[in-house]
MDTraj code that builds the backbone (N, CA, C; nanometers):
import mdtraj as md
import numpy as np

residues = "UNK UNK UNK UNK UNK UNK UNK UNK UNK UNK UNK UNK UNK UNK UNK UNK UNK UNK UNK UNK UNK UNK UNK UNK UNK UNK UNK UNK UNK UNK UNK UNK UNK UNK UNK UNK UNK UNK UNK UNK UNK UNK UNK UNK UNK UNK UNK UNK UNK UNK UNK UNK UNK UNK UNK UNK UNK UNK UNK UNK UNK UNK UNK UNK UNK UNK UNK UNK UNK UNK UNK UNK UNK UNK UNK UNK UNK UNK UNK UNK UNK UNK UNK UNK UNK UNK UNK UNK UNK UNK UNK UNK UNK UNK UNK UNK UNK UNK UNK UNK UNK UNK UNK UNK UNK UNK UNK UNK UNK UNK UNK UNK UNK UNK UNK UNK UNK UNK UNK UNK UNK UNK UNK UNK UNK UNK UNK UNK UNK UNK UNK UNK UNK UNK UNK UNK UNK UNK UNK UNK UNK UNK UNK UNK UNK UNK UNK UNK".split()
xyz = np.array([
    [10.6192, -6.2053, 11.1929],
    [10.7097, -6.0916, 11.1967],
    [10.7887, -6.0986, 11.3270],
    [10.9139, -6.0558, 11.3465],
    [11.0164, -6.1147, 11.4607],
    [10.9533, -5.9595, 11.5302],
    [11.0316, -5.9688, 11.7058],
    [11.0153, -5.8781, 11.7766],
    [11.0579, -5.7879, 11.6599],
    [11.1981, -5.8121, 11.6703],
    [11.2426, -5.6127, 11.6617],
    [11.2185, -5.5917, 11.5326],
    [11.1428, -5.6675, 11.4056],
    [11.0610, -5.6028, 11.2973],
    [10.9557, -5.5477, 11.3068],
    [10.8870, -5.5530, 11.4428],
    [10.7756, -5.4985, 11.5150],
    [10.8057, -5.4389, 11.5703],
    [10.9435, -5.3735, 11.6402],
    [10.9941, -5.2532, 11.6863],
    [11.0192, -5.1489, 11.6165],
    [11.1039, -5.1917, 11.4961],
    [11.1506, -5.1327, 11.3809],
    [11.0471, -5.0236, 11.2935],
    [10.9023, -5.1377, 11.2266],
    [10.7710, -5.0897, 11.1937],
    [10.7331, -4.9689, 11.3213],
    [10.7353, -4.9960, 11.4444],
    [10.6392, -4.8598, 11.5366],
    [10.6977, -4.7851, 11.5612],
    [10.8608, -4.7759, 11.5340],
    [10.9695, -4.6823, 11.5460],
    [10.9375, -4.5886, 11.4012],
    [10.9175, -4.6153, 11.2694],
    [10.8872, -4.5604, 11.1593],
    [10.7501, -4.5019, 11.1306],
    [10.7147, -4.5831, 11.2142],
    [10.5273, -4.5223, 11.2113],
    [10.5542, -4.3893, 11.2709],
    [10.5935, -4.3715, 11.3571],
    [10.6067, -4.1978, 11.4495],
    [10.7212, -4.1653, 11.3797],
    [10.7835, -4.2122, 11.2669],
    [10.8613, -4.0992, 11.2070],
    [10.7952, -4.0284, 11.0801],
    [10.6859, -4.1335, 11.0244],
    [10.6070, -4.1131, 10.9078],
    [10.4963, -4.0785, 10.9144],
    [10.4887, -4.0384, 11.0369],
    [10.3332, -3.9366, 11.1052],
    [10.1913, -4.0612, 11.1134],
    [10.2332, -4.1930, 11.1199],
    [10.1022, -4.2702, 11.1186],
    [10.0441, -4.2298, 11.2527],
    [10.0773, -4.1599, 11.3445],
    [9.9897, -4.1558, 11.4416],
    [9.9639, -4.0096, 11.4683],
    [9.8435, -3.9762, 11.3843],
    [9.8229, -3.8142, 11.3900],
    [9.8001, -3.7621, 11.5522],
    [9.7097, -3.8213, 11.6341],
    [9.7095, -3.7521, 11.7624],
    [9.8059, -3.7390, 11.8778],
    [9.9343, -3.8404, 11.8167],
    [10.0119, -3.8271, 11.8782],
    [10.1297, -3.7581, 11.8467],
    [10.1341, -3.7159, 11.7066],
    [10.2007, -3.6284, 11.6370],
    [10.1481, -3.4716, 11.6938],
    [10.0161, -3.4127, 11.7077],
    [9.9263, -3.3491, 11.7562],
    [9.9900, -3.2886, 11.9264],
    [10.0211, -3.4488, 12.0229],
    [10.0404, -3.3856, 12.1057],
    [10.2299, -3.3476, 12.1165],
    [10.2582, -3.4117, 12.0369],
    [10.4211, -3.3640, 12.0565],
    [10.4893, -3.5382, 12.0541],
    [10.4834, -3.6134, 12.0901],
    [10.4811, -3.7571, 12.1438],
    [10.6001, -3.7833, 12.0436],
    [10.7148, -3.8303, 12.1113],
    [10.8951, -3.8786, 12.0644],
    [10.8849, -4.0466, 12.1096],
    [10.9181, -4.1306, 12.0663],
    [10.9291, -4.2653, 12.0814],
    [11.1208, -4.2163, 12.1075],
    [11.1375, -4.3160, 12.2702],
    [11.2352, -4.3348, 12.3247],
    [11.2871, -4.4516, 12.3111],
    [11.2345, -4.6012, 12.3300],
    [11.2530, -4.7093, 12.3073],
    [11.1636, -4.8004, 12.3282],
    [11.1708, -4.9041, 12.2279],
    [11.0265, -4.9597, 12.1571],
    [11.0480, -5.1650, 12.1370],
    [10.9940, -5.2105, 12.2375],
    [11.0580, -5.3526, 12.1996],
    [11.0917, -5.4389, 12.3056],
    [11.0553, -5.5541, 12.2556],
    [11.0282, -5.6962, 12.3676],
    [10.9557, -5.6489, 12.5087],
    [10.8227, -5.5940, 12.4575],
    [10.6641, -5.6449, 12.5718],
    [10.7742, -5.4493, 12.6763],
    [10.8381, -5.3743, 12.5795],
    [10.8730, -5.2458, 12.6705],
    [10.8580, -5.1369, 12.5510],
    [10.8006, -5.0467, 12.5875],
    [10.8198, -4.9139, 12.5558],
    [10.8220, -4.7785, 12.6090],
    [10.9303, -4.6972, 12.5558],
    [10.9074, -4.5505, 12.6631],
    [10.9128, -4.4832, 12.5016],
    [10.8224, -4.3728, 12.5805],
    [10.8001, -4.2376, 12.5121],
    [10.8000, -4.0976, 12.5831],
    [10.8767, -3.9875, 12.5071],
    [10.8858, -3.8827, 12.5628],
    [10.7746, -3.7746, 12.5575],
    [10.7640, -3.6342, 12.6242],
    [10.7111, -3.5465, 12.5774],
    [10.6874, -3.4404, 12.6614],
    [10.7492, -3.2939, 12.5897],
    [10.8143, -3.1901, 12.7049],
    [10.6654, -3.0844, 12.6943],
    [10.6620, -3.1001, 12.7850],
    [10.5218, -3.0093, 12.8267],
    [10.5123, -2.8914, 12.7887],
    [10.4217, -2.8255, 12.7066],
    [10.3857, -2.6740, 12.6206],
    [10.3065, -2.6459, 12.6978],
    [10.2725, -2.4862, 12.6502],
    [10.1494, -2.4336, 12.7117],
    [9.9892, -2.5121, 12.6563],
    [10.0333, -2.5498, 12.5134],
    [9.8887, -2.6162, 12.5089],
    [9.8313, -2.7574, 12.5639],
    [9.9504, -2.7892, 12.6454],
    [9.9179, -2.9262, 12.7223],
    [9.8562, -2.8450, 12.8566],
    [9.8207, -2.7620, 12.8869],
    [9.7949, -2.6948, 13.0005],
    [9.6685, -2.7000, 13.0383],
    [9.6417, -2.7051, 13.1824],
    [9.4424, -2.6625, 13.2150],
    [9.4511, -2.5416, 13.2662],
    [9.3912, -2.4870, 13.3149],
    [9.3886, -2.4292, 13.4398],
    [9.4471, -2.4254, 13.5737],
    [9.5332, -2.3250, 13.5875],
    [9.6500, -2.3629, 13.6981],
    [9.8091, -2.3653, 13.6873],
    [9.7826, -2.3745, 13.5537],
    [9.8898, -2.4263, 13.4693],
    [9.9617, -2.5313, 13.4908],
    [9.8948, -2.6321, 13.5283],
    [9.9230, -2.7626, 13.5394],
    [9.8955, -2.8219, 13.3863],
    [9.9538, -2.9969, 13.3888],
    [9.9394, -3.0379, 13.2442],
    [9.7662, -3.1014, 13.2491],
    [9.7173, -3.0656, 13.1740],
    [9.5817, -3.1626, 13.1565],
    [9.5547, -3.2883, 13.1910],
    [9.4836, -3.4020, 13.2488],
    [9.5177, -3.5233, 13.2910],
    [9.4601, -3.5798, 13.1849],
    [9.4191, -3.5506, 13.0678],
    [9.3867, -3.6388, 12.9497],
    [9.5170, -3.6689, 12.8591],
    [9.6352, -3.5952, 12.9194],
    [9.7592, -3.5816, 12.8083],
    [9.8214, -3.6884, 12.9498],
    [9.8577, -3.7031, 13.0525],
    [9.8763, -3.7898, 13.0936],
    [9.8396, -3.8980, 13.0933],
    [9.7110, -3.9576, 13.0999],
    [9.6419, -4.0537, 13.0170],
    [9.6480, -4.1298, 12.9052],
    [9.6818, -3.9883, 12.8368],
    [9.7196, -4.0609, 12.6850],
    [9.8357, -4.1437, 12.6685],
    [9.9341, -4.0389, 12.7226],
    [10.0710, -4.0742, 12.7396],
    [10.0785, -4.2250, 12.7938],
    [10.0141, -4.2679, 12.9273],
    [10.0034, -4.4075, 13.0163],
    [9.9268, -4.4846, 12.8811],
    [9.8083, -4.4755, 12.8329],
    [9.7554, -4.5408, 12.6855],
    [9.8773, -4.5865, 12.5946],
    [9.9313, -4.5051, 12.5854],
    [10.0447, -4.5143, 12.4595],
    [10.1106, -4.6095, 12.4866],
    [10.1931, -4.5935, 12.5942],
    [10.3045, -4.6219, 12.6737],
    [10.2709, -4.8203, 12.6681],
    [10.1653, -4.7924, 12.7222],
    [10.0952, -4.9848, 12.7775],
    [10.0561, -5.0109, 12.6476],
    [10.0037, -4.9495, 12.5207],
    [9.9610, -4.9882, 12.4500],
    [10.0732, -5.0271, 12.3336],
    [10.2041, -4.9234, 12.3222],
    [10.3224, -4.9769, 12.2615],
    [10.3580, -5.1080, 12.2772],
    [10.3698, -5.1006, 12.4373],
    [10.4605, -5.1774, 12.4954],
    [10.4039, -5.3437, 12.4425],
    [10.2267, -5.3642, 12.4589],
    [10.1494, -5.4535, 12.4272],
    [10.1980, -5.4724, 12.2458],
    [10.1519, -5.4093, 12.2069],
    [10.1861, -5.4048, 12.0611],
    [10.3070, -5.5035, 12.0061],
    [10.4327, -5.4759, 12.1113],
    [10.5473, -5.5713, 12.0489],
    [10.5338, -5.7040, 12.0529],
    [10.4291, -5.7790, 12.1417],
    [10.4332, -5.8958, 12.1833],
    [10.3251, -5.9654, 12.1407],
    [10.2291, -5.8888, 12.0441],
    [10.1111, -5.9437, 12.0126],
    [10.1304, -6.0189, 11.9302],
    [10.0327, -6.1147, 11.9162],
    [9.9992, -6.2260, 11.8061],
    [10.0452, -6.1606, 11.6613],
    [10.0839, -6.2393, 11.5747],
    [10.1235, -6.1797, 11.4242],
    [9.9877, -6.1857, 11.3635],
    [9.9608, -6.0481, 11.3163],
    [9.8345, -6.0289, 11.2731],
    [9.7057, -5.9861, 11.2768],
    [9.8092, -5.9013, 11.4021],
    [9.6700, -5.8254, 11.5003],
    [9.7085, -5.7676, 11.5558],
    [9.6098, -5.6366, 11.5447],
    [9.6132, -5.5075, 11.6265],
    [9.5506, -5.5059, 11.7475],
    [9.5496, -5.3950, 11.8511],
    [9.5225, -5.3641, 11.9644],
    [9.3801, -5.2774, 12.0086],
    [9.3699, -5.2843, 12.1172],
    [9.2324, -5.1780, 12.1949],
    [9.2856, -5.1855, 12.3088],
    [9.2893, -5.0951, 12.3864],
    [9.2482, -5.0791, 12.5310],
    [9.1229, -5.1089, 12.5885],
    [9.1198, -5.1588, 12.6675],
    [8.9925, -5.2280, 12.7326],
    [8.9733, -5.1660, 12.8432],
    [9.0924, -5.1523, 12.9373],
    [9.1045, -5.0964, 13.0631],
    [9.2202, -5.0168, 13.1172],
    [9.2239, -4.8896, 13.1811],
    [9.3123, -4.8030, 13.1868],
    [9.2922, -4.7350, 13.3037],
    [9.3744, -4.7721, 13.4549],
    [9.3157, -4.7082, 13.5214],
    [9.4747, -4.6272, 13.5937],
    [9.4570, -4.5132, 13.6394],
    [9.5427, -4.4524, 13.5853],
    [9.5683, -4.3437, 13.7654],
    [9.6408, -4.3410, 13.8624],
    [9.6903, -4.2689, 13.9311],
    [9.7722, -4.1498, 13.9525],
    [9.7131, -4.0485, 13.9508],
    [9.7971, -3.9565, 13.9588],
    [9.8608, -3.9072, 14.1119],
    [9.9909, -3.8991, 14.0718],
    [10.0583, -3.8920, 14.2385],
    [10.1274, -3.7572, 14.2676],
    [10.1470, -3.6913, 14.1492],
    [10.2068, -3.5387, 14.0984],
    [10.1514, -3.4657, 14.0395],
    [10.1573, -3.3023, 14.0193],
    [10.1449, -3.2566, 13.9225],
    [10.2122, -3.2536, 13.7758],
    [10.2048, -3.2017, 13.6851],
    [10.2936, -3.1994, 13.5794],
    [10.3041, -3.0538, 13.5512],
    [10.4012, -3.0172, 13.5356],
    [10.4023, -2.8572, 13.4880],
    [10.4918, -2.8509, 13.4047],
    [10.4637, -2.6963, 13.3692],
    [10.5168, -2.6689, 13.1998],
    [10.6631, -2.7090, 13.1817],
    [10.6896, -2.7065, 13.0680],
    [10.8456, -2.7146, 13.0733],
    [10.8663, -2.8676, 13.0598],
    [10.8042, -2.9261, 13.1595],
    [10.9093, -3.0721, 13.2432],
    [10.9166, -3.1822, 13.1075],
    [11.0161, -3.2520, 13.1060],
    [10.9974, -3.3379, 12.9966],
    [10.9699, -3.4944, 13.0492],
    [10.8741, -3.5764, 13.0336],
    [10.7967, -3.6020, 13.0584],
    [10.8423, -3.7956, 13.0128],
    [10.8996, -3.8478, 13.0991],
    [10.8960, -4.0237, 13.0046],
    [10.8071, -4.0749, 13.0225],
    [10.7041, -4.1680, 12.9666],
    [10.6027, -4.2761, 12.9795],
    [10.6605, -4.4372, 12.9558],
    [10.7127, -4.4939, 13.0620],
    [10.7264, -4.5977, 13.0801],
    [10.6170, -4.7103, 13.0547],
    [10.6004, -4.8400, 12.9663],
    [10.5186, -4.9315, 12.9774],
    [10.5986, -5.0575, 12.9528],
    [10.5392, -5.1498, 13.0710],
    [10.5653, -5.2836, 13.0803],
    [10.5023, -5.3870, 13.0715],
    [10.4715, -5.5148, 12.9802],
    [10.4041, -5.6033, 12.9407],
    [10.4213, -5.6917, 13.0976],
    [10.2994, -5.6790, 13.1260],
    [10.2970, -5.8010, 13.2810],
    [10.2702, -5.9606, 13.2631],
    [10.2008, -5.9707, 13.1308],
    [10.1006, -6.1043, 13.0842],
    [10.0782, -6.0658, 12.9449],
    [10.0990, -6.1423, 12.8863],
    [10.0281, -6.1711, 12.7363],
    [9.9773, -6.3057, 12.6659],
    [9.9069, -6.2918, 12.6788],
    [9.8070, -6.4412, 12.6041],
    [9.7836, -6.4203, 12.4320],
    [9.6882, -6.4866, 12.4514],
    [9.6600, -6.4863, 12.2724],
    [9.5139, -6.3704, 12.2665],
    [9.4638, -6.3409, 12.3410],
    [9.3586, -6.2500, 12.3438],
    [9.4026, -6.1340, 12.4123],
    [9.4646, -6.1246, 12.5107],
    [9.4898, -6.0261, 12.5980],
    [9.6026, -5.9931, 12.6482],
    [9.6920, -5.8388, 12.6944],
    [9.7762, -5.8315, 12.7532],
    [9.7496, -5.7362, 12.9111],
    [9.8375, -5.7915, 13.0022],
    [9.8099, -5.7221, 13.0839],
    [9.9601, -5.6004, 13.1198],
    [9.9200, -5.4709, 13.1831],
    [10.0170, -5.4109, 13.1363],
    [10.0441, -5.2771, 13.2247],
    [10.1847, -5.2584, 13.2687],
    [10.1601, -5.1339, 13.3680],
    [10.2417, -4.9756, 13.2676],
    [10.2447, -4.8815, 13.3706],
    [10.3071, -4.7787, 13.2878],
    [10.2996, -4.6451, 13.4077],
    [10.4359, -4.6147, 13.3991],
    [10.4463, -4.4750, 13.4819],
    [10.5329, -4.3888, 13.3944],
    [10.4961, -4.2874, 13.4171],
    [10.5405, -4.1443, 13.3844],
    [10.6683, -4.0795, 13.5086],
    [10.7280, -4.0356, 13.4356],
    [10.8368, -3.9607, 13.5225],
    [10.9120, -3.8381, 13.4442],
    [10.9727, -3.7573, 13.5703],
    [11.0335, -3.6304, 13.5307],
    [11.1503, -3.6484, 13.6418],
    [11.2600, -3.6189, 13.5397],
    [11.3925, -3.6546, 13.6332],
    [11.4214, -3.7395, 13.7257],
    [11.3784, -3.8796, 13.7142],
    [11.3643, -3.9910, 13.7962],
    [11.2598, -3.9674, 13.8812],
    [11.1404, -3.8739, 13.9288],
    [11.0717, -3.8550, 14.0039],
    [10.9153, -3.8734, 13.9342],
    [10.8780, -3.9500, 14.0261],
    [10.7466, -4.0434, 13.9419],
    [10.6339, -3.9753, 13.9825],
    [10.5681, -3.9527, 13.8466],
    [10.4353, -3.8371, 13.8417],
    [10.2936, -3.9038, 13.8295],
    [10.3040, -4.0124, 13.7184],
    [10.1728, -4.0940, 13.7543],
    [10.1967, -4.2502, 13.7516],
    [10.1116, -4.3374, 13.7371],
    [10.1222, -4.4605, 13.6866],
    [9.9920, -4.5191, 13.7010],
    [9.9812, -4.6282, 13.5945],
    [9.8867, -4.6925, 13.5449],
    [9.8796, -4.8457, 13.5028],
    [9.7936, -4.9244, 13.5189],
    [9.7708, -5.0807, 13.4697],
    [9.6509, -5.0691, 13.3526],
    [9.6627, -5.1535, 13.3098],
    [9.5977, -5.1829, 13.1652],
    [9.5510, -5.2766, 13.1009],
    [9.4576, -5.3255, 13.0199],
    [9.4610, -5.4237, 12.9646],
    [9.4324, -5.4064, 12.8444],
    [9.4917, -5.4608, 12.7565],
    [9.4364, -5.4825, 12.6305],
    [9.3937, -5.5663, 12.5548],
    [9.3482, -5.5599, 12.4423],
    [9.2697, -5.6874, 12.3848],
    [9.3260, -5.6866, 12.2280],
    [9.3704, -5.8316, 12.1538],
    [9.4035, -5.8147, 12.0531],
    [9.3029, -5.8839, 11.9872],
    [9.3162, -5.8243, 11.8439],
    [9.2085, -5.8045, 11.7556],
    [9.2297, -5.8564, 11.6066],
    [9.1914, -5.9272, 11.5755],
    [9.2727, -6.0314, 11.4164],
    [9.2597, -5.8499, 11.3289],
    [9.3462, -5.8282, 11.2694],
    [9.3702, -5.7505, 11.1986],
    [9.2949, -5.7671, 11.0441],
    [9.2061, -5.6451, 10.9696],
    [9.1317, -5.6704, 10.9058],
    [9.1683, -5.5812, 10.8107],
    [9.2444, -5.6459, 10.6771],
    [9.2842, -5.5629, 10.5558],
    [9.2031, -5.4937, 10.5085],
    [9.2522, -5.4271, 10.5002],
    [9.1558, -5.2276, 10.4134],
    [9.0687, -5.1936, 10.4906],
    [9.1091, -5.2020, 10.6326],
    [9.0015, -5.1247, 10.7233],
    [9.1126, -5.0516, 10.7988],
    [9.1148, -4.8955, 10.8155],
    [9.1466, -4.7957, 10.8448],
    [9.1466, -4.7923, 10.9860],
    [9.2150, -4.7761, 11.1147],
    [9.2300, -4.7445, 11.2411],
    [9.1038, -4.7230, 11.3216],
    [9.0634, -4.6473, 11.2660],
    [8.9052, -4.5808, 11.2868],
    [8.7683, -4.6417, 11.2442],
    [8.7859, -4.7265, 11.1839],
    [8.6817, -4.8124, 11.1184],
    [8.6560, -4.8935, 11.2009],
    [8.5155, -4.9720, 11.2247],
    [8.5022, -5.0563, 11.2893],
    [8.4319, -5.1499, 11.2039],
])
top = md.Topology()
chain = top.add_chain()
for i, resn in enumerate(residues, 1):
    res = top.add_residue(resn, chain, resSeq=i)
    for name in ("N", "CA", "C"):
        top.add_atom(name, md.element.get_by_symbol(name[0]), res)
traj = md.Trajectory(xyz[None], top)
């Protein structure tokens, strides 16, 4: 399958709801393709903790997504993804309102593994960032996301 038929496919997946928890948190695909992806997402009250700051599991996710898109375009034909490793800096708060990009960049990709960074920003002003690795996985017909 060429890059941008693998852009094309994860651009339709978030229009056709294949990704319920990210449908869940609000999550807009910005641009998707060759070892890059950004994704948006404008902060609600239910992204909130205490403080009224954004939760750092929705930032997280967001840096997950972001490295894990980005991995996704460049992988082997025929195989899906895991996160292996996600380690993740926070340098800002996030508060309500702000709309939110998740930047991810493919650093390395092999045939087993990608390596991979990703920052978050609000109005050019950078809120977290993160490195990553992932691991690709021969893809196994009629087994469901969740299945192992």
């Amino acid at each position: 399958m060429t890059g941008e038929r693998v852009q094309q496919n994860l651009i339709e997946a978030f229009q056709h709801g294949t990704f319920p928890f990210l449908d869940l948190l609000g999550v807009e695909p910005v641009e998707i393709g060759d070892g890059r992806a950004s994704i948006r997402l404008r902060v609600e009250d239910r992204h909130l903790r205490v403080g009224g700051i954004a939760h750092g599991g929705v930032v997280a996710s967001l840096l997950d997504t972001a490295v894990g898109l980005s991995a996704a375009t460049v992988a082997p034909h025929g195989h899906d993804l895991v996160t292996a490793q996600l380690n993740i800096n926070f340098i800002r708060p996030v508060n309500r309102h702000e709309v939110l990009i998740a930047a991810g960049e493919v650093l390395h990709s092999g045939n087993r593994t990608a390596v991979c960074r990703g920052e978050i920003s609000h109005k050019g002003r950078l809120l977290a960032t993160a490195t990553g690795t992932v691991i690709y996985l021969p893809h196994v017909e009629g087994r469901d996301a969740g299945e192992s």
